[in-house]
N, C-alpha and C positions, 0 to 999 in steps of 0.2 A: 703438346709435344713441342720441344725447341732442338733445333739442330744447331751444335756449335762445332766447327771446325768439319770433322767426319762421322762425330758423335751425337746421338739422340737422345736425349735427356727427358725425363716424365714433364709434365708442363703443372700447375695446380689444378684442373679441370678432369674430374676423376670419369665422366663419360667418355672423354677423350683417350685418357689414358687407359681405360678397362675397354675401349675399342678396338685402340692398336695393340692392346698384348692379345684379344681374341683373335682378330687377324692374325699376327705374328705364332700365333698358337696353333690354330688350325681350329678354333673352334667351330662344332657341327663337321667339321673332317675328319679329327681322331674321339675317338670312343673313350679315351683314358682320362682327355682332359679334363680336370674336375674346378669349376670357379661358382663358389658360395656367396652372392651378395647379401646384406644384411644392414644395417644401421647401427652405430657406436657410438655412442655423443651424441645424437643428432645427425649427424653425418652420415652418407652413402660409403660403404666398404664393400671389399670382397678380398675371399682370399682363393688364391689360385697355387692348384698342384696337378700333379697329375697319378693316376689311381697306381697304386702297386708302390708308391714311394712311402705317401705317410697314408697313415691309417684313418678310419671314420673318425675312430674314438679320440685321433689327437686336434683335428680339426672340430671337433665341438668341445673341446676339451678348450682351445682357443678359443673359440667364440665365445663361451660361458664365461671366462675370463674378461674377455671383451666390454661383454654385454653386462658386470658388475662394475665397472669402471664411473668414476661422477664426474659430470663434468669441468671439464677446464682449461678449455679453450685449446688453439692448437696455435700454438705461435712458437715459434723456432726450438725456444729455452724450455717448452712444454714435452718434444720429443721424447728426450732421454724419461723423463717422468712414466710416459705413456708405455715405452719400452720395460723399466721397471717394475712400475704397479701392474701394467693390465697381461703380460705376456709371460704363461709362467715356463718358460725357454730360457736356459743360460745362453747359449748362442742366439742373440736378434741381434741384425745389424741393419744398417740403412742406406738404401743404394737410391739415385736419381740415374746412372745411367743403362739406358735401357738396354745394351750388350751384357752388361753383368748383370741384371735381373735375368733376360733370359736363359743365360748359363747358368745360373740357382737354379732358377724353378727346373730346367733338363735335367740339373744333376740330384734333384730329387725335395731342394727346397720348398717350403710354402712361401708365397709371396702375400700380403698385406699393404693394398690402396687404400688410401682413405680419400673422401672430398675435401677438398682446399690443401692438402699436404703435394708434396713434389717430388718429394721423399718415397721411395716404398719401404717398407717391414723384410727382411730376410728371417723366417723364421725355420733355423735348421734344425728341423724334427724328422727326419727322414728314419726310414727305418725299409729292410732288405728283407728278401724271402726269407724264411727259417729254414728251410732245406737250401743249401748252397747247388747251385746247378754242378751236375759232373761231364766231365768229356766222354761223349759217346766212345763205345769200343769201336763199332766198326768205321767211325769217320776222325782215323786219327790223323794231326796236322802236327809237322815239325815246329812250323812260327807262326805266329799268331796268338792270340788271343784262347784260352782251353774254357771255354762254356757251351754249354749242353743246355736244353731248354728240357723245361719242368710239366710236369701233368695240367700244372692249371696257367690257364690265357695270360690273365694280369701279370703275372710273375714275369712271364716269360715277353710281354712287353714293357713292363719293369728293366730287366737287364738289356733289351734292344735300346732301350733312352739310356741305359745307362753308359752302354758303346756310345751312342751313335747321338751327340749331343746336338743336333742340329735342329732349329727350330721349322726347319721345311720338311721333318721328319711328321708323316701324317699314317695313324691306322686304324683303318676303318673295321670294322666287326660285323660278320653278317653270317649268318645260318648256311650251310650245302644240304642238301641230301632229301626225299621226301619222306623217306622213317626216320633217321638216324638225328636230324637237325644239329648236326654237329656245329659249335661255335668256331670259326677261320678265322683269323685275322690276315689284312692285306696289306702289308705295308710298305710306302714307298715315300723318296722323295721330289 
């Protein structure tokens, strides 16, 4: 990590940096966050989202991509290449500061570290419930925001990331009840 001016930028050391986005994440706090390590080149990867944004299927869907890639070094003019061939995404782009990575991966981006890069991967594969949330009848509001939460968990902490972009944003998931074991989520910043 380097701090220049008020801003914190990835450093090239990818333990460093996939430590402070866990930290900064909440990982082991929120239940949603989802970070895949894996090997590409030779190199140590991971890619980092959080559940209810992108799917299983597009996250292996990535790595398969990934993981057919030959190598070829990773030196500056190599980037754009790696973007090209290995990511099959129209939208990747490449951030080093680490205020605009976290505001990606919140608003539903996958993120891609690599070892020895400085660079991270923005890769916008994001995808929304298929039923749109509705506004409750009996909890109507003049201003504000009109979403209603859905039958299932993930969704319905899907759109709370999707308000609420703040990376101190933590939810935890745990069982109530001694028949019913119903799924709660708790969440706070």
């Amino acid at each position: 990590m380097q701090q220049q001016d008020k801003n914190i930028y990835l450093g090239k050391k990818y333990e460093e940096n996939l430590a402070f986005l866990q930290q900064e994440l909440g990982e082991g706090e929120s239940f949603d966050l989802i970070i895949r390590e894996f090997e590409v080149l030779g190199k140590k990867a991971a890619l980092i989202c959080f559940d209810g944004f992108a799917k299983d299927d597009i996250m292996v869907e990535v790595m398969k991509s990934l993981f057919g890639l030959k190598p070829v070094g990773f030196l500056k003019n190599d980037v754009k290449e790696i973007l090209t061939r290995g990511i099959p995404y129209l939208e990747v782009d490449t951030e080093n500061k680490v205020d605009d990575l976290l505001y990606s991966v919140l608003s539903g981006s996958i993120l891609l570290i690599i070892d020895g890069s400085d660079q991270a991967f923005i890769i916008d594969a994001r995808t929304y419930p298929a039923r749109q949330p509705e506004e409750p009848d009996v909890e109507r509001v003049v201003r504000g925001s009109r979403d209603g939460f859905t039958e299932t968990i993930v969704f319905n902490t899907a759109l709370l990331r999707r308000r609420v972009r703040d990376p101190k944003l933590r939810l935890e998931l745990m069982k109530i009840g001694k028949r019913s074991k119903s799924d709660v989520c708790v969440a706070y910043i």
